[in-house]
C-alpha positions in Angstrom: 118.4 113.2 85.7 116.1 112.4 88.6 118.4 115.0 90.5 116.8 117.4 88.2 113.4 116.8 89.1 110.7 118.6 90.7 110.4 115.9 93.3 106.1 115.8 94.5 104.4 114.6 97.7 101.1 113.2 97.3 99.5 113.6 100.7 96.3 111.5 101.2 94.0 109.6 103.7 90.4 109.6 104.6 88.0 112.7 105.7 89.2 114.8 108.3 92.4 112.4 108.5 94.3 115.9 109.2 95.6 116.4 105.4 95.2 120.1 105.4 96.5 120.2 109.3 99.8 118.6 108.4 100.3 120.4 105.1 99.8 123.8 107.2 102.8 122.8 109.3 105.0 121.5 106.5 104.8 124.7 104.8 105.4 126.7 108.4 109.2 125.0 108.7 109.6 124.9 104.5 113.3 126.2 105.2 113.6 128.1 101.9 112.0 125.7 99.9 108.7 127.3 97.4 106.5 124.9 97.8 103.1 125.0 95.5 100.0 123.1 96.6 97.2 121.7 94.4 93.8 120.5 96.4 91.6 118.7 95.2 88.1 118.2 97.9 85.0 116.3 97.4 82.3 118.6 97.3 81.7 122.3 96.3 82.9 124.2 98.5 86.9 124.7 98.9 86.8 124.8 102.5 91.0 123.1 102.6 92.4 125.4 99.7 90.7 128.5 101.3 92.3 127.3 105.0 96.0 126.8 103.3 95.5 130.5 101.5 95.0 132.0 104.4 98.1 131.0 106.0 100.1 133.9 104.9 103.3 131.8 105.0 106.0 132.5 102.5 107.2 129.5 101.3 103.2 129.1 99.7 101.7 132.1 98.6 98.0 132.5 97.7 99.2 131.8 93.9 100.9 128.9 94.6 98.1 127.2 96.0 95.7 125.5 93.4 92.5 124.1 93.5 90.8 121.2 91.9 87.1 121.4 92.2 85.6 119.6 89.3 85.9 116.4 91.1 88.0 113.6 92.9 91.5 114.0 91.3 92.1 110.2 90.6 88.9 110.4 88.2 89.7 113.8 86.4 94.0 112.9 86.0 93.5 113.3 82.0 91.2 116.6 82.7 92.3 118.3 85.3 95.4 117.3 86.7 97.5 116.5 83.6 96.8 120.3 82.2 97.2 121.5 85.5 101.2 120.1 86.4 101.8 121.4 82.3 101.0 125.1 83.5 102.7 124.7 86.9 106.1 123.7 84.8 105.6 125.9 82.3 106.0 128.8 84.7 109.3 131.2 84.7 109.7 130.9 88.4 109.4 126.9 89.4 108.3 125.7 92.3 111.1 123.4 94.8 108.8 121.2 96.1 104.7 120.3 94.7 102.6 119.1 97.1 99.5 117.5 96.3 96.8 116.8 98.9 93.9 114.6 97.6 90.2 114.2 98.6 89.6 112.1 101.2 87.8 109.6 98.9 90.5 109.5 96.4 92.4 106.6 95.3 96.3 107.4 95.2 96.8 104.6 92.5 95.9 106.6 89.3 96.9 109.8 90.5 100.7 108.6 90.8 100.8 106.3 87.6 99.6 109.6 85.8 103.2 111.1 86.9 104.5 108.3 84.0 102.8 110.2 81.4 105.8 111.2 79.5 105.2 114.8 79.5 105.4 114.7 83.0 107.7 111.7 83.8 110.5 113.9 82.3 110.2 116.9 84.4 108.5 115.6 87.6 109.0 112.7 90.2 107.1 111.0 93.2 108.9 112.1 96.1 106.6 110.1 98.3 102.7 109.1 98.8 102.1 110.1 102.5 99.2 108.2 103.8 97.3 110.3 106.8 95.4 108.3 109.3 92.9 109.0 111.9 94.5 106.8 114.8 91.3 107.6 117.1 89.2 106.9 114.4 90.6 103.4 113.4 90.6 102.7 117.1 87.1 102.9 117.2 86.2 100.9 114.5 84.8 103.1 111.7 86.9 101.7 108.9 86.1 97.9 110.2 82.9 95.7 109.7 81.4 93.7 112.3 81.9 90.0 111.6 79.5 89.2 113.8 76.8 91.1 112.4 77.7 90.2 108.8 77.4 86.9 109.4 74.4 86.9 110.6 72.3 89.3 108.0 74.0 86.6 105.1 73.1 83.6 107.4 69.2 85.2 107.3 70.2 86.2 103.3 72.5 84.3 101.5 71.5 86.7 98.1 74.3 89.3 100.4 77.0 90.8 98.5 78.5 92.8 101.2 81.1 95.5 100.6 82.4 97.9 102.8 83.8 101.4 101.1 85.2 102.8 103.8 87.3 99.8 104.6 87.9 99.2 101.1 89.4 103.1 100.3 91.3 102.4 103.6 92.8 99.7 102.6 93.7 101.2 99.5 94.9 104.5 100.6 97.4 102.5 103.0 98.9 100.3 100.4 99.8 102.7 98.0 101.9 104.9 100.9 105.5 105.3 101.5 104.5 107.2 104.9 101.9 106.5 106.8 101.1 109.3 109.5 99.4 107.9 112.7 97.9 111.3 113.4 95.8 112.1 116.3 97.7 110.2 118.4 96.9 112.1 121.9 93.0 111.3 121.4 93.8 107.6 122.0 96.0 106.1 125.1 99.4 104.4 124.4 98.5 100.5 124.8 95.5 102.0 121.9 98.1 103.6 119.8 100.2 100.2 119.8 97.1 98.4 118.8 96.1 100.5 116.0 99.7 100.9 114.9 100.2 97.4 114.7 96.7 97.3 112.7 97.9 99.4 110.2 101.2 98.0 109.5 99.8 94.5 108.9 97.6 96.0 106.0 100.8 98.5 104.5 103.2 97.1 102.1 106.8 96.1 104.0 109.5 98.0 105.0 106.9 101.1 105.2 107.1 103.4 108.2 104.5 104.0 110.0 104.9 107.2 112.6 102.8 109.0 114.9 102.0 112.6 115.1 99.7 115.2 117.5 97.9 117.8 115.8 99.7 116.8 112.3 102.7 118.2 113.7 106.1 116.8 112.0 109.1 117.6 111.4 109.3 118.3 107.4 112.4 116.7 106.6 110.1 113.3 107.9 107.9 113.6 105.2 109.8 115.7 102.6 112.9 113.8 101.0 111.9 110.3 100.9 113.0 110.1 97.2 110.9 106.9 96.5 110.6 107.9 92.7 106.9 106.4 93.3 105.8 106.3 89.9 107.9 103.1 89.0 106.5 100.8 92.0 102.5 101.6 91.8 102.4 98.9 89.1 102.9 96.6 92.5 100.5 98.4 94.8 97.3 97.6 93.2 93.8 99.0 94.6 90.6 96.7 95.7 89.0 96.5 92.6 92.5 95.9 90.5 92.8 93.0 92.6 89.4 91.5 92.5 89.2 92.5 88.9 92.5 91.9 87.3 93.1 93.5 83.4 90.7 96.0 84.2 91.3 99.5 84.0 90.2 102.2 86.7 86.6 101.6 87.6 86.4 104.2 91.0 83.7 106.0 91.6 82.0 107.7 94.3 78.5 106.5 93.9 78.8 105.4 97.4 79.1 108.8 98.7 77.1 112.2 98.5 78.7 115.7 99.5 76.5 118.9 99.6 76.8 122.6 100.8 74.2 124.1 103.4 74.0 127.9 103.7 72.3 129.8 106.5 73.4 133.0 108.7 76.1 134.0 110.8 76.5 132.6 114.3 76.3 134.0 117.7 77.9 131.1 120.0 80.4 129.0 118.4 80.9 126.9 121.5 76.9 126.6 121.8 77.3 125.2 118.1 79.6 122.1 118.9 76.4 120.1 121.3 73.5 121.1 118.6 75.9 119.8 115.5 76.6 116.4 117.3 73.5 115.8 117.7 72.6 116.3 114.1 75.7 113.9 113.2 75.3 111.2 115.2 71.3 111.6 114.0 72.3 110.5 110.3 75.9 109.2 110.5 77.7 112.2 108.5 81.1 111.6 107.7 82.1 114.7 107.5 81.2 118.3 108.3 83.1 120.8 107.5 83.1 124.9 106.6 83.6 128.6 107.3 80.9 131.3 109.6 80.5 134.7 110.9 80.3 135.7 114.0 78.8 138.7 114.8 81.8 141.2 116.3 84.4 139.4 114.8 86.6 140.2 112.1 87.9 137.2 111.5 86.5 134.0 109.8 85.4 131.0 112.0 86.5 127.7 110.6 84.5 124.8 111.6 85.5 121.0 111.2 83.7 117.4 112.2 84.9 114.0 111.9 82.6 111.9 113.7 81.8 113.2 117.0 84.7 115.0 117.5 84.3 118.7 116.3 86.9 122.1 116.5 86.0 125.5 115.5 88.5 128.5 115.2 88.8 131.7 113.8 92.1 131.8 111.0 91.9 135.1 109.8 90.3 138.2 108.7 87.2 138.4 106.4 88.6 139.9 102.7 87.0 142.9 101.4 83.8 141.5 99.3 83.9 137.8 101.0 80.8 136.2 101.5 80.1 136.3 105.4 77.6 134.3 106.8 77.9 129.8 107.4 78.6 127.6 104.6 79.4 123.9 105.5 80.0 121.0 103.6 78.5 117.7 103.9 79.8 114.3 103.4 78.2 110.8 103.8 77.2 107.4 102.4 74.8 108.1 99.6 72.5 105.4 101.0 72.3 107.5 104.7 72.5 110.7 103.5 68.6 112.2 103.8 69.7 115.4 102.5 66.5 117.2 102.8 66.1 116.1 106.6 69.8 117.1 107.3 69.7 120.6 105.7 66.5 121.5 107.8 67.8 120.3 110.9 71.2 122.3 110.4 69.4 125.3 109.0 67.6 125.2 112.2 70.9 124.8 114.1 72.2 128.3 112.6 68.9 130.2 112.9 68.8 128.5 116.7 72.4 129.8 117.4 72.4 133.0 115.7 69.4 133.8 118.5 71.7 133.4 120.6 
């Protein structure tokens, strides 16, 4: 019977981890298999399931991909995901593979028990969770406190509760995986990569591999095939809060963090763009910055993505007939750091500045 499965690949990990990036590669060395993709992004505008559209690769046409925008996927599995995996199977010509890539705040924990719903327990099975990680990120500390610093703001405070919700979704993301993806791996040196491979394996469940990749880049048959039938072990890979809070059910949410979409005009020098928009980031401490422009002589779309300080823009493809031109990007940050007012000026002013050339 589990032969007869759809077998699904959850691929998660935190913003601008390199989800989409590895996805694009999978599907670019499918070898005959029809894959179909459902997205789900934290924020409003689709700026993942309009990249993996625009691949124009065969074994994922624009049909196949789906989007999930009315929030994170492991808080909408009864609205949204559920209904959505019904009309995917209900279809005359079935996918070979489902791929799933989550938001970058999602908990994987929910999503996969929701494949024991029996509706979809008989038709569908958990191939693998795939856990993405930004090695150059971990290596620099952003999903670690300082101890130092901790302890000295409760020393001065003893009313402290801290709690970390980067670390925390890290940790979770990480112990729900059957894969774990070291990707990024060039941006950090070897002695690094050994360090922050080490650190990740110590907070993973045993026996899990943990590989590294450049530029997501993987062969598919690494992360495709792992038969792990998932949905029968997340009972033993509990989250943060089904830890601290045993017997209750799923309390996520994403007060913690605050997404919103900035328009402005089209653009005149991308490579200009990268110094003005790290300054703007390191300014307020976003997340994550990520979206589509025009430029002005080009017929293609310009695709613009931040982690951090670390920012890439290229063109993908060719502006549709009727598509809106001009910049859209999405941000993403801690809701207590977030000015939105302050950052929407400044990066308004960043497009206007640019577009002058």
């Amino acid at each position: 019977m589990l032969g007869q499965k759809i077998p699904t690949t959850v691929v998660t990990g935190f913003l601008g981890a390199g989800k989409t990036t590895l996805i694009r590669h999978m599907l670019g060395e499918a070898k005959g298999r029809r894959i179909a993709l459902i997205i789900n992004e934290f924020g409003d505008l689709g700026v993942d399931g309009g990249i993996l559209k625009g691949c124009g690769l065969e074994a994922c046409t624009e049909d196949d991909v789906i989007e999930l925008t009315n929030g994170c996927i492991c808080c909408t599995v009864a609205d949204d995901f559920i209904p959505t995996m019904t009309k995917l199977l209900a279809r005359e010509e079935r996918p070979d593979h489902i791929v799933i890539e989550t938001s970058g705040l999602a908990l994987p924990q929910p999503l996969v028990a929701a494949f024991n719903w029996p509706e979809i327990k008989a038709e569908v099975t958990v191939d693998g969770v795939v856990t993405v990680i930004d090695a150059a990120a971990v290596a620099e500390g952003r999903f670690a406190d300082d101890e130092e610093k901790i302890a000295a703001e409760r020393a001065a405070d003893a009313s402290i509760d801290h709690d970390n919700p980067l670390e925390e979704l890290f940790e979770d993301q990480i112990r729900a995986a059957d894969l774990i993806v070291l990707n990024k791996a060039d941006l950090i040196d070897g002695t690094t990569l050994e360090r922050v491979t080490e650190e990740v394996a110590q907070a993973s469940l045993p026996a899990v591999k943990v590989v590294a990749a450049r530029g997501g880049v993987l062969p598919i048959d690494v992360l495709l095939g792992l038969n792990s039938a998932t949905e029968d072990l997340i009972a033993d890979r509990k989250s943060h809060h089904e830890m601290e809070h045993e017997g209750e059910g799923h309390a996520h949410d994403h007060d913690e963090f605050e997404s919103f979409v900035v328009s402005g005009g089209p653009l005149a020098d991308p490579d200009g763009l990268k110094n003005a928009l790290k300054a703007v980031i390191e300014r307020h401490d976003i997340l994550r910055l990520k979206g589509f422009a025009e430029v002005p002589g080009k017929a293609m779309r310009l695709v613009i993505q931040a982690v951090g300080q670390r920012i890439e823009t290229y063109f993908d493809r060719p502006f549709t007939p009727g598509e809106a031109r001009g910049t859209r990007l999405v941000v993403i940050g801690l809701h207590d750091g977030l000015d939105e007012t302050a950052i929407e000026k400044e990066l308004l002013a960043v497009i206007a500045g640019n577009a002058e050339g």
